[in-house]
C-alpha positions as CSV (number, residue, x, y, z in Angstrom):
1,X,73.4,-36.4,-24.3
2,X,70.1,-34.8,-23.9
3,X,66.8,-36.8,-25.5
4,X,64.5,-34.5,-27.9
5,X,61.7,-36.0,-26.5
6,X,62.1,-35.3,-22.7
7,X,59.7,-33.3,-21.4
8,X,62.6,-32.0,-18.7
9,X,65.3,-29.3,-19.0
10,X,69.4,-29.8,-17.8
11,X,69.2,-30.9,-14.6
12,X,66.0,-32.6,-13.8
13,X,64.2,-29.3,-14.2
14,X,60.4,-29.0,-15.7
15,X,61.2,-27.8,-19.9
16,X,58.5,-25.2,-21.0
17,X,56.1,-27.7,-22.1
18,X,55.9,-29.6,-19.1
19,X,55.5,-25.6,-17.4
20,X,52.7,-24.6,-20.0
21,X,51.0,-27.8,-19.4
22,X,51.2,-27.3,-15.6
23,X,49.6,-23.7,-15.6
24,X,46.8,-24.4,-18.4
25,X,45.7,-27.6,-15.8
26,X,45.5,-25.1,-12.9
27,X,43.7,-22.9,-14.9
28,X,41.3,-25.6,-15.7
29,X,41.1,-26.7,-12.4
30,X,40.3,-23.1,-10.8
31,X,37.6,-22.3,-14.0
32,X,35.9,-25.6,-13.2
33,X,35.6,-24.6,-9.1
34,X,34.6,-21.8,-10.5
35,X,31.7,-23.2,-12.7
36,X,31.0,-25.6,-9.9
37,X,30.4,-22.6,-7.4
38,X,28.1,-20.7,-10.0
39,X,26.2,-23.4,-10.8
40,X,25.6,-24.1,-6.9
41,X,24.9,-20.4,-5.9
42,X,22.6,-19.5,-8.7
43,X,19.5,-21.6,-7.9
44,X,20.2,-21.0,-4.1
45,X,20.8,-17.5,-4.1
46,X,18.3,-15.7,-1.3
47,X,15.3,-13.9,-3.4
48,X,15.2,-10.5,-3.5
49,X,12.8,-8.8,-1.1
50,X,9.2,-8.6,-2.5
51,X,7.3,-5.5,-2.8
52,X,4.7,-6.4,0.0
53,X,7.6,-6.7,2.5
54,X,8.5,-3.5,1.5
55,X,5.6,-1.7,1.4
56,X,4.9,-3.3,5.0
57,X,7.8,-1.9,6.2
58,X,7.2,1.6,4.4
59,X,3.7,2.2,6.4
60,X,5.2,1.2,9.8
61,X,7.7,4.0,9.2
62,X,5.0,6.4,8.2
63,X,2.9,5.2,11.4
64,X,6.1,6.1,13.4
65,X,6.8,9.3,12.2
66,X,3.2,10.4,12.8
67,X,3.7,9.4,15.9
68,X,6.6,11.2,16.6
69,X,5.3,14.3,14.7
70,X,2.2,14.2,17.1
71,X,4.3,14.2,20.0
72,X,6.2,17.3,18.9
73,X,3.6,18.8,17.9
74,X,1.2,18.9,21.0
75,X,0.4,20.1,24.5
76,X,-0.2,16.8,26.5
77,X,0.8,16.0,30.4
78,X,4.0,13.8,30.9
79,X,3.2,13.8,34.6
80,X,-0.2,15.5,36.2
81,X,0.7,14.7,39.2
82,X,4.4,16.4,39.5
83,X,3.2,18.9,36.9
84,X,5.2,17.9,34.0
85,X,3.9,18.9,31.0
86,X,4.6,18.1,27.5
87,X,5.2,21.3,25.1
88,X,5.1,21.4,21.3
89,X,8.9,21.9,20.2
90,X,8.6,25.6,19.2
91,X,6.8,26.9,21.6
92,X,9.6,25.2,23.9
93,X,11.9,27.0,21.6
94,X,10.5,30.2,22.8
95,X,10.0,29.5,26.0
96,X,14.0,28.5,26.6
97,X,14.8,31.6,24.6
98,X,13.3,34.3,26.2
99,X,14.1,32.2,29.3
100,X,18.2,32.7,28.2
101,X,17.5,36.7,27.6
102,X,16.3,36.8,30.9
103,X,19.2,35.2,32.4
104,X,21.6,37.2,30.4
105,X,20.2,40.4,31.1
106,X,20.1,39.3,35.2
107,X,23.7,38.6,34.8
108,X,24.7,41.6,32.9
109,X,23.0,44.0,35.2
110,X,24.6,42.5,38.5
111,X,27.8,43.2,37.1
């Protein structure tokens, strides 16, 4: 005969309330870690960059891309010496262009 106040089914097995009792302790367990972990991050967390460090970062960018403008932008010799020189990008456009019409009219009239 069975005992109305054991907590275990037929056979040794867990009843309900010893199952409801189980999952509400893990639950309690895993909301505490969870606390635990929330209250840890929270006054560690890394602070969000500041607006000097970005606005630093902002002019270097600016600095570069004047740079870079400037170079594309320019005549200026690459090497005196072997005669390189250094050609604003649309003129070099129209230079490799017209150099290309050249080639193809060469080729067509050989034909």
């Amino acid at each position: 005969m069975s005992n109305p106040h054991s907590h275990h089914g037929p056979a040794g097995e867990p009843g309900e309330r010893t199952l409801f009792m189980s999952a509400l302790g893990w639950i309690g367990v895993m909301l505490v870690f969870a606390f635990i972990v929330v209250v840890a991050y929270l006054p560690n967390r890394p602070a969000s960059p500041d607006a000097a460090a970005a606005a630093e970062r902002y002019e270097i960018r600016r600095e570069v891309d004047r740079e870079q403008r400037r170079l594309i932008e320019r005549y200026q010799w690459e090497d005196a010496n072997a005669g390189i020189v250094r050609l604003p990008i649309e003129r070099a456009m129209e230079l490799t262009v017209e150099e290309r019409r050249r080639t193809n009219s060469a080729r067509l009239t050989s034909d």
